[in-house]
C-alpha positions, 0 to 999 in steps of 0.5 A: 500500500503506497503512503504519499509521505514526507517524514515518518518518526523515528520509533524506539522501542519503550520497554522495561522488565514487568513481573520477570517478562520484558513488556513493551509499548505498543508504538514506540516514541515518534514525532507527531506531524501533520496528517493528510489522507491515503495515497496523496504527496502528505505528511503521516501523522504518527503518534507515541506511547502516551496519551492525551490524559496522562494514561500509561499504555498496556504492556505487551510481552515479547515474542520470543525467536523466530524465522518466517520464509515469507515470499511476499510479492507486491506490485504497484501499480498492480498491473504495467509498469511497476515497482516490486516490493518483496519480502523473502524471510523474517527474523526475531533473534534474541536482541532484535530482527532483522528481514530479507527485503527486496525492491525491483524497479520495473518503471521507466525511471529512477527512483531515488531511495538514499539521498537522504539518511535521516529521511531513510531512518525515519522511512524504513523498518516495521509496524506492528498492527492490532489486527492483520487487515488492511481496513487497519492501515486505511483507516489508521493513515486517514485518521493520522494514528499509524503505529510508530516505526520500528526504524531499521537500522542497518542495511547490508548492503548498503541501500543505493541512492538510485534504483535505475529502471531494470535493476534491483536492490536485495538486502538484510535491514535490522536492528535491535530491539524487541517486538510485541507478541500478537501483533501483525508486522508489515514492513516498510520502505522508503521513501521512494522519490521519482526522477520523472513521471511515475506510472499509474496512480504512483505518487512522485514521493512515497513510503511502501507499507505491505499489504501483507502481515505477519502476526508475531508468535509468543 
């Protein structure tokens, strides 16, 4: 699902030891920003742990290690020219996760992913849902609550700055932190910044959240 984006917040993991069992925040510590609707060249607004009056938010145990060989396979547009997003294997080690990501562009033009560090740290990673239904995600963007990012924080190899028309980037993102139990993880990537006219209804500048889920195991 293509988010029009321009600054997604960073999101740390909260957590701290609660009756011998590490519990996190559900969403992480993000930047509040503007928010717009789907899909147009917006700003997403993302919010964090604490909430309007002062409650503190559940806490959430972690999932324990684990490995999904995944093969998601995501296309936008969905038909012609496109951009592909894979997702090929997940991990949750003892200290963090990492997830084999690939992006393919099948457009006309390029793309620019990494002229911009602190756009790519604020950009790309996970989000952990409640539920694995897209409806989730729609409404979450409109609304401006999206989960926080689980910001990755490496990249091997190295993202390139450009992704030219017929080539591809295949990588390891990851970082250390856990992740909560019985939430459905998407991956993200971006932003993704055309040099040209995207095809279809592709917005000039956007974040790729999948339509794919991957609900995390105790």
């Amino acid at each position: 699902m293509p988010l029009g984006a321009v600054g997604i917040g960073f999101a740390d993991r909260v957590a701290e030891r609660a009756g011998g069992r590490l519990a996190l925040c559900e969403h992480g510590r993000v930047t509040r920003l503007l928010a717009a609707p789907l899909a147009v060249s917006v700003v997403i607004l993302l919010t964090g742990c604490s909430s309007d009056d002062g409650a503190e938010p559940p806490a959430v145990a972690a999932s324990s290690p684990q490995v999904a060989r995944l093969g998601w396979v995501e296309r936008s547009p969905v038909t012609g020219p496109a951009l592909v997003f894979h997702t090929h294997r997940l991990a949750v080690t003892g200290d963090g996760w990492e997830a084999d990501v690939e992006i393919r562009n099948e457009t006309g033009i390029a793309w620019e992913i990494a002229t911009d560090p602190v756009a790519v740290a604020r950009s790309f990673g996970l989000m952990l849902f409640a539920t694995g239904t897209l409806a989730e995600v729609e409404e979450r963007g409109a609304d401006g609550d999206l989960p926080g990012l689980r910001s990755a924080r490496s990249f091997v190899p190295a993202l390139p700055r450009r992704l030219a028309p017929g080539t591809r980037w295949r990588g390891t993102v990851s970082a250390d932190g856990a992740l909560a139990t019985g939430r459905f993880l998407r991956v993200v990537f971006g932003p993704l910044v055309a040099d040209g006219d995207p095809p279809g209804d592709l917005p000039d500048r956007f974040v790729w959240i999948t339509d794919h889920a991957y609900e995390l195991k105790p």
